[in-house]
C-alpha positions as CSV (number, residue, x, y, z in Angstrom):
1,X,36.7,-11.1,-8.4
2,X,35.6,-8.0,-10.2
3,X,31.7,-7.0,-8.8
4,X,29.9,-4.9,-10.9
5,X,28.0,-1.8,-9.4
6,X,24.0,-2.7,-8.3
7,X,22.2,-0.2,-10.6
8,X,20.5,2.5,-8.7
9,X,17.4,1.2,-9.9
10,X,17.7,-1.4,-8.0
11,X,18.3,-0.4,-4.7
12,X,15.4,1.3,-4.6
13,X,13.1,-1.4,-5.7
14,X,14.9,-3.4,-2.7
15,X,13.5,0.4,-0.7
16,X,10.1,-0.4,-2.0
17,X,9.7,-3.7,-1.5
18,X,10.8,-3.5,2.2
19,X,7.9,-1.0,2.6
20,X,5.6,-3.2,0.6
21,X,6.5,-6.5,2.6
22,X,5.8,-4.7,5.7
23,X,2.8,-3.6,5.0
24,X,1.7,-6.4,3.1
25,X,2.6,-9.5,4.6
26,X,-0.2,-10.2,6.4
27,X,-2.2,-10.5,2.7
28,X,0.3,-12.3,1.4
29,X,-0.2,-16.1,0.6
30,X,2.5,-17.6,2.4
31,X,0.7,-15.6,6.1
32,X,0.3,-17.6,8.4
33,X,-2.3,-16.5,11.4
34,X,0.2,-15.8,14.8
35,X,3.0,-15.1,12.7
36,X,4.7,-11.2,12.2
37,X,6.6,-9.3,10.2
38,X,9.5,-11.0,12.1
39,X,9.4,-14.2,11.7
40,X,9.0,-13.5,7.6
41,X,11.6,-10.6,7.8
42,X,14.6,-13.3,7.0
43,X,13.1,-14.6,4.4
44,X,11.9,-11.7,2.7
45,X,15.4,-10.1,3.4
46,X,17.1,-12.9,1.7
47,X,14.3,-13.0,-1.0
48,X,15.5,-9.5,-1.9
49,X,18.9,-9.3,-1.1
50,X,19.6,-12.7,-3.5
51,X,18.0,-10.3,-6.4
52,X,20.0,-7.2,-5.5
53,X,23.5,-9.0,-5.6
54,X,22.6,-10.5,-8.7
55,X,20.1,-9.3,-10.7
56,X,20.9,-11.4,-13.8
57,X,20.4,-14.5,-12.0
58,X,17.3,-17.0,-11.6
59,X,16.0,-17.6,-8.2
60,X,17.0,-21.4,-8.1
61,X,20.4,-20.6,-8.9
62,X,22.4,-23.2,-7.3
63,X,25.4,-20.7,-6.5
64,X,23.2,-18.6,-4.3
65,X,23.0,-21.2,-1.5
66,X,20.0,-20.0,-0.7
67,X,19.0,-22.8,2.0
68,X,22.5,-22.3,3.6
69,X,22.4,-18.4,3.5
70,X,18.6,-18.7,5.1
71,X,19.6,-21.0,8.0
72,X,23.0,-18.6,8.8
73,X,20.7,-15.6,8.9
74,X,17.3,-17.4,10.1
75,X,17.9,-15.7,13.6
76,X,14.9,-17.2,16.0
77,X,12.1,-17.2,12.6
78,X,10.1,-20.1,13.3
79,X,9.9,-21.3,9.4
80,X,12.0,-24.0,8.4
81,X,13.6,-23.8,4.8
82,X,10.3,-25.4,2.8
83,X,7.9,-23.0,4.1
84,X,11.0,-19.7,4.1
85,X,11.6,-20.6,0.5
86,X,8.2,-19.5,-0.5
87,X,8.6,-16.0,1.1
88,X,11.6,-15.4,-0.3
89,X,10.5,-16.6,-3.3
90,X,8.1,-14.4,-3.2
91,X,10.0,-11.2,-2.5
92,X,12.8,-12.3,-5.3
93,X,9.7,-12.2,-7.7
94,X,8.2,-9.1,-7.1
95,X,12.2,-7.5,-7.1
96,X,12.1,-8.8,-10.0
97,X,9.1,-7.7,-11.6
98,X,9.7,-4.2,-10.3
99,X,13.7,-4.0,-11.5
100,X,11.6,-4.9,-14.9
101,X,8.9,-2.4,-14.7
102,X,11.9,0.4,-14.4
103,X,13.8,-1.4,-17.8
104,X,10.6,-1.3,-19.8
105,X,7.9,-1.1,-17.7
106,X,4.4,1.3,-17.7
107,X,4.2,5.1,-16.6
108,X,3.3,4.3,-12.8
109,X,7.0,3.0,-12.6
110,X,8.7,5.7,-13.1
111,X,8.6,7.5,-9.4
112,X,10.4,4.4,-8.3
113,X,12.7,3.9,-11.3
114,X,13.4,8.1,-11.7
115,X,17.5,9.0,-11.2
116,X,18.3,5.2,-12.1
């Protein structure tokens, strides 16, 4: 198999959003009082790192194994699947929307898309 190379772009927008998650999570509306950046860092990771492999794929994509790839990496997170699949729902969206805002997006995105 042939693996095309992840657009610079992109990488950084994973950057960004690890940056963004960490300060953000606790605003975000899958928080749960008594839970850190920890127990959502799997999640989010996988959230992101599904985008970055394959941008040109949806979320749901049943190739991704998403649910199996969570509990391999899950570690000692206290979220089951349900409740993880939210978070890194959530962090495959905003990828998303970022890796867009770089393709066509407004004037504020072009410090994170510059040298793509």
């Amino acid at each position: 198999m042939v693996t095309k190379p992840i657009p610079k772009y992109i990488r950084r927008v994973a950057d960004a959003n690890l940056s963004y998650w960490v300060l953000n999570y606790p605003s975000a509306p899958f928080h749960r009082p008594g839970l850190t950046f920890r127990d959502y860092g799997p999640a989010l990771y996988l959230g992101m790192m599904t985008f970055e492999e394959h941008p040109e794929r949806f979320f749901d994509d049943p190739r991704a194994d998403l649910r199996g790839r969570y509990e391999a990496l899950k570690g000692n997170s206290p979220l089951a699947w349900p409740e993880a699949r939210k978070v890194a729902w959530a962090a495959w969206e905003r990828a998303h929307a970022q890796a867009l805002a770089c393709q066509t997006g407004p004037i504020e995105s072009l410090r994170l898309c510059a040298h793509a």
